[in-house]
N, C-alpha and C positions, 0 to 999 in steps of 0.2 A: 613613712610606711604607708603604701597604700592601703587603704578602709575600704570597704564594702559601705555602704549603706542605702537607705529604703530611697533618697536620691541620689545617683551616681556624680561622681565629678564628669563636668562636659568633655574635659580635654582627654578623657577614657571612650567617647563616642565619636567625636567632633571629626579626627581626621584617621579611622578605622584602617586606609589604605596604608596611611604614611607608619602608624602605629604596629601593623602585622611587619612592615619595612618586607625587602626581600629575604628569601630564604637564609640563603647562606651571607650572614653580616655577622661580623665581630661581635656585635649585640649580640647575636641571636647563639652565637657559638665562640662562649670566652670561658674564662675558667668557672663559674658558677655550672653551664654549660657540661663540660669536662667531669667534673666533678660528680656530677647528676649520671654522666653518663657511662664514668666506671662503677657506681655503686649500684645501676642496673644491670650490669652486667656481671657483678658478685651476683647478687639475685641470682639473676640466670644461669650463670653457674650451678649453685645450690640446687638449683629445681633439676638441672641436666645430672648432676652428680645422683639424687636420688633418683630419676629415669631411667638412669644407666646402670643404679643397682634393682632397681625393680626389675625390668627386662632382666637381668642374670640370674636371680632367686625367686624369680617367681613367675605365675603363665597370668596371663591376663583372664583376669574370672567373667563370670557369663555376664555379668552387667554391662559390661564392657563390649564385650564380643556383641551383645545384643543390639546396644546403639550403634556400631561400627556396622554391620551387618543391615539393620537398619535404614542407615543411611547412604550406606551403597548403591542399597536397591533401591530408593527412593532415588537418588540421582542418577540409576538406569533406567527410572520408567516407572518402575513397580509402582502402584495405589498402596498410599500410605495406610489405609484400611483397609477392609475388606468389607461386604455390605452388610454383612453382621458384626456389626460394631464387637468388641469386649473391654469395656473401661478398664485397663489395668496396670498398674505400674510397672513402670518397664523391666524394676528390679523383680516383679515375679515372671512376666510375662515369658522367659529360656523355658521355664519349668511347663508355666502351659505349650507353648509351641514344642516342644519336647513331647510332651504326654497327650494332647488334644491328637486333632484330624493333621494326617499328614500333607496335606496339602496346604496348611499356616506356614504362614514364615514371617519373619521379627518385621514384615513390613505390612502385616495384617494387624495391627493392635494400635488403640492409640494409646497415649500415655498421657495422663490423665494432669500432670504436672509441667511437661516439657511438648513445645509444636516440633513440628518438623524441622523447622530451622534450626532447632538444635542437634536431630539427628546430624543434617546435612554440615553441618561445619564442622561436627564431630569427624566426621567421613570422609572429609572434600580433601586434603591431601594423599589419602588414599587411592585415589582417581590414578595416582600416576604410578602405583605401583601391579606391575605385570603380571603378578601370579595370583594366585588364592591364599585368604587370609589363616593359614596353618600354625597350630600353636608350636610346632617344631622351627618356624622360621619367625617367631615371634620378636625375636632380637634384632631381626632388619626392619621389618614393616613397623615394629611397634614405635619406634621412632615418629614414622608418621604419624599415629594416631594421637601422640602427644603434643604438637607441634602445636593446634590452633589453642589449649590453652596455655600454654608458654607466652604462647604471642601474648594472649588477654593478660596475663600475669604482667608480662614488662610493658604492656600499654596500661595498665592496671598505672603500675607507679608513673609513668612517665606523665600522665594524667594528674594526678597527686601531685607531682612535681610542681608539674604547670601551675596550677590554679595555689598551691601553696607561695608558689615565689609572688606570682601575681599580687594574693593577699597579703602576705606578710613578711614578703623581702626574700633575701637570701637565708637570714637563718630561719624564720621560718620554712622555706623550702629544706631544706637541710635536715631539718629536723622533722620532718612528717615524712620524707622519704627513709632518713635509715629508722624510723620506727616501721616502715613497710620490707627496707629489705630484705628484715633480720625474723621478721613474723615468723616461727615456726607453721601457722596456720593456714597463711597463704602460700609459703614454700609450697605444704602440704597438697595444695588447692591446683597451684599453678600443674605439678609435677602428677596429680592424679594420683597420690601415696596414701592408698587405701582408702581414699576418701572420694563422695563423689567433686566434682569439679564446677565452684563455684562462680570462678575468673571473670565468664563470659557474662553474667547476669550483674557483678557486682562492678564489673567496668561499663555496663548498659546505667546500672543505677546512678552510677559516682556523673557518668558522663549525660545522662539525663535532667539530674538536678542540676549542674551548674552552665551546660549550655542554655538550659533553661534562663537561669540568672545570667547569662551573657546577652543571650537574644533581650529581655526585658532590658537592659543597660542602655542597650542603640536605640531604645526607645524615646530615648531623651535628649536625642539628634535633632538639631532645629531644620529636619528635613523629612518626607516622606520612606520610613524605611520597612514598611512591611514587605514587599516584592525586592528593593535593596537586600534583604536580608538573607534570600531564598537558598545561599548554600549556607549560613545555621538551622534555618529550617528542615532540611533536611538533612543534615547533619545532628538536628533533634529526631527525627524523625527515626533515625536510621538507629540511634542509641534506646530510644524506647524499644523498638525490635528487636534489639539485640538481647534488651532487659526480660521484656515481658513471652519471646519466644525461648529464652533460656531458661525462664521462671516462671509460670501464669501468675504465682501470685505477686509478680512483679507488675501487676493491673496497678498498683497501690500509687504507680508513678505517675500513672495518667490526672488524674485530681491534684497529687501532690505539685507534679507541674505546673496545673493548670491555678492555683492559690497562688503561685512565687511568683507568674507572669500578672496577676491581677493584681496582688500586693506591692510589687515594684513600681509597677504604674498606673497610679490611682488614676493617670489624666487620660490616659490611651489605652481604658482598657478595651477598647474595642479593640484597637490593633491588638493587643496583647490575647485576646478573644481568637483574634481573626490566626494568627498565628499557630496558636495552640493548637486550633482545629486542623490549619497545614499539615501541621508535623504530626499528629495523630494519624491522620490519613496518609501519609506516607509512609510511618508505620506498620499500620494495616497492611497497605500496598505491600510492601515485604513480607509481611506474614503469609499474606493468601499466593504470595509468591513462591513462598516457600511449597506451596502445596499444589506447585505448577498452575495457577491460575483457575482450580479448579472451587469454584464457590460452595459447594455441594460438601466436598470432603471437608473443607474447613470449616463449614458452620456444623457437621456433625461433629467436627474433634472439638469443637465450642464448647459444644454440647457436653462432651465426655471428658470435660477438663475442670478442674478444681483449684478455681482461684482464690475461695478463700473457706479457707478450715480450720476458723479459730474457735478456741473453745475458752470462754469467761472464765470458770470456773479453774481454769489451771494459776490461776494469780490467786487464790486460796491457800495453794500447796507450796510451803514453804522450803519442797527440797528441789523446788521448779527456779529460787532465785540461786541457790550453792548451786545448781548445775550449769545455771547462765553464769556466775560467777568464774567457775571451776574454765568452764568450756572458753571465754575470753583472756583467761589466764592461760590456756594452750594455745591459743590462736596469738598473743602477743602476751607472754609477762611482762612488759615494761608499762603495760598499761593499767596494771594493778595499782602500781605509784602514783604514775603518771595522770589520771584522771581525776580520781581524788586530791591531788594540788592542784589539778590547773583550773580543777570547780570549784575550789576554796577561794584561790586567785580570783576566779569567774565573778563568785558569786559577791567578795568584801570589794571588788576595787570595779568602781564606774569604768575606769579608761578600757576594759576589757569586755565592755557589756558593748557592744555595737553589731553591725550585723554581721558583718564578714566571721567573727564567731559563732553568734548564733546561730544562723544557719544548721552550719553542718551538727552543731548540739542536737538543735530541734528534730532534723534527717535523723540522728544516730537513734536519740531518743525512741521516734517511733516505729526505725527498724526492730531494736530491742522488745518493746511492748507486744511488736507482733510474732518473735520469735518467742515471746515467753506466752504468748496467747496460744500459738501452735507448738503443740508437744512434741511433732514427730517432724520428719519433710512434710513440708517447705523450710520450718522454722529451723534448724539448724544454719539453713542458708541465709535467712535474714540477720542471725546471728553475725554470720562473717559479712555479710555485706555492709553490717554497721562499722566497722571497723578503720576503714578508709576514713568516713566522718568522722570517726574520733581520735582518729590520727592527725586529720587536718582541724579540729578542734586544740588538740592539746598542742599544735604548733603554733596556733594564733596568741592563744595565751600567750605562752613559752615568746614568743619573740616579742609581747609588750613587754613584758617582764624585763628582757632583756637591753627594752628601752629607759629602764626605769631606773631609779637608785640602788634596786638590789640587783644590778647586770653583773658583776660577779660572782655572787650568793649563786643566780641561776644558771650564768656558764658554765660554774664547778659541778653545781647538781645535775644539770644537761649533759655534761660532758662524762661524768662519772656514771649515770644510769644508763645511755646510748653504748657508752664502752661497755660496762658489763654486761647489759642485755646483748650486743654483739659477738661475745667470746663466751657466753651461753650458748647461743644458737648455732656457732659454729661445733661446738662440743655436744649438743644435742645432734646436731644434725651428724657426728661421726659415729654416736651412740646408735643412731638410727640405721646408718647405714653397714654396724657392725652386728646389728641381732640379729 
């Protein structure tokens, strides 16, 4: 089974070309492959199946129509403010532009949590639809507005996949994906079911951390590869942006990057220095992008954005950990079980303490900390964005386990908790779509 650890094996770096191989090979598309690829698309189903009853019973509310609207105008031109700034969340801002000066409109406000690039991708397949966004014709168009986090939802897993099988074989991949397809909480997320849509920040965050840990691995090439490297770098670059312009307080990734690049390679941390700083500003470069290259407007939405709003004093209140409790039990009950064995596992047997574990612990860990530090948004979203981490946590265990003397003891209990939690979610989610 392939390990992670703080030095990488060489023959993981040495020949990166022959290792990617061509696209379409046996390798790359055999039954693990197959497997991976109809169980994303149960997923996707799920998410379509509740879109398709959202659009019939219900009109899309202002929160919604706000960033759609939004984002429209911002990709016809419109100034994503106006020169009188009003710091406001977007979920109030229908209500002021309603009531305020009529000449506001949703692309006069900034939002104090989300850049423009998240208007605009919110929007961007609407581009190709002809008419006016009308709540009587909400069942055609509204299609589109669901589409870009669909996409994040099954690039969500498909991501998960990857880097699971990478770390921990085939049953690890296996098993950190159907702990993802069956998530009541990310259905929830992907599909926009009443909830806001956390997809796009939490496949910035999953894909930030461990490109991160990719790029640092090539480091250990008995060859020059910081300019070698230039499409992970910006392919980090481009996953910060997606993070931290879906989430401001998705800033938390930029430091956290920059430790995993510097801890990996105690010998090169310059390069690993020199890297970070790449992809950081490629970052940027997409954000002020977002804001048509206008410097001006982006450093005032800097200004009027809240990257971090945590408050100490909420780890006092003891109905702060039953509600992280509570609210991880909706987003996956399998995890309730599942995490408390595989940290028992973790924490009595060495063979399970290495990095390719740790890691994503330590990530899940200090998404939690800061979701229970913030009481209100952001922090429900850090909530769910831990998730993937401890999904691909309890797969790492779960597949030493399964190399171990009790590999039947753990195939039976893997197989019988994945099952149940499966035919829950299917039954939840019929629940769902009959109330």
């Amino acid at each position: 089974m392939a390990r992670f650890s703080p030095r990488l094996r060489l023959d993981m770096v040495k020949h990166p070309i022959h290792i990617m191989g061509r696209f379409f090979t046996r390798e790359r598309f055999a039954a693990p492959q197959a497997i991976a690829g109809l169980l994303l698309l149960i997923f996707l189903a799920q998410c379509t199946w509740l879109v398709h009853r959202k659009l019939q019973t219900t009109k899309i509310d202002a929160d919604e129509m706000f960033v759609l609207e939004a984002g429209l105008g911002r990709w016809h031109g419109q100034t994503f403010a106006s020169q009188t700034m009003i710091a406001r969340a977007h979920s109030s801002a229908p209500n002021l532009a309603a009531a305020g000066d009529d000449r506001e409109s949703p692309s006069d406000f900034f939002d104090p949590h989300h850049s423009a690039l998240y208007y605009l991708v919110a929007a961007a397949p609407l581009l190709v639809w002809p008419g006016e966004l009308r709540a009587d014709s909400v069942g055609s168009w509204g299609w589109l507005a669901h589409m870009p986090f669909l996409f994040f939802g099954v690039m969500l897993g498909a991501s998960l996949w990857y880097v699971a099988r990478r770390l921990y074989g085939n049953a690890g991949g296996y098993v950190a994906l159907l702990l993802y397809c069956f998530a009541p909480g990310l259905i929830r997320s992907s599909a926009s079911w009443f909830v806001k849509p956390e997809t796009g920040a939490a496949w910035g965050a999953f894909g930030s951390i461990f490109t991160a840990i990719a790029v640092a691995h090539t480091l250990y090439a008995p060859r020059e590869v910081v300019l070698w490297n230039w499409r992970r770098i910006v392919l980090l670059g481009v996953a910060l942006a997606l993070a931290v312009g879906s989430q401001f307080s998705m800033i938390i990734l930029v430091p956290l990057v920059f430790g995993f690049l510097i801890y990996l390679v105690p010998e090169r941390r310059i390069a690993g220095m020199t890297i970070w700083a790449a992809a950081c500003s490629v970052g940027l470069l997409f954000l002020i992008a977002a804001y048509g290259f206008q410097t001006q407007a982006f450093w005032q939405a800097m200004m009027h954005s809240r990257f971090f709003e945590y408050n100490v004093s909420a780890f006092s209140i003891l109905g702060i950990y039953r509600d992280l409790l509570g609210e991880l039990g909706q987003i996956c009950p399998a995890l309730i079980i599942a995490v408390p064995a595989t940290l028992v596992a973790y924490a009595s047997w060495r063979r399970a303490r290495y990095f390719g574990n740790t890691a994503p612990l330590l990530v899940a860990v200090l998404f939690l900390v800061l979701g229970l530090a913030t009481v209100h948004y952001p922090g429900l979203g850090f909530r769910l964005i831990s998730v993937p981490f401890l999904f691909l946590f309890v797969a790492g265990v779960t597949a030493d386990l399964l190399e171990s003397r009790y590999r039947l003891l753990t195939q039976a209990c893997a197989c019988g908790l994945l099952g149940a939690y499966a035919l829950w979610s299917f039954m939840e989610l019929a629940r769902a779509v009959h109330s």
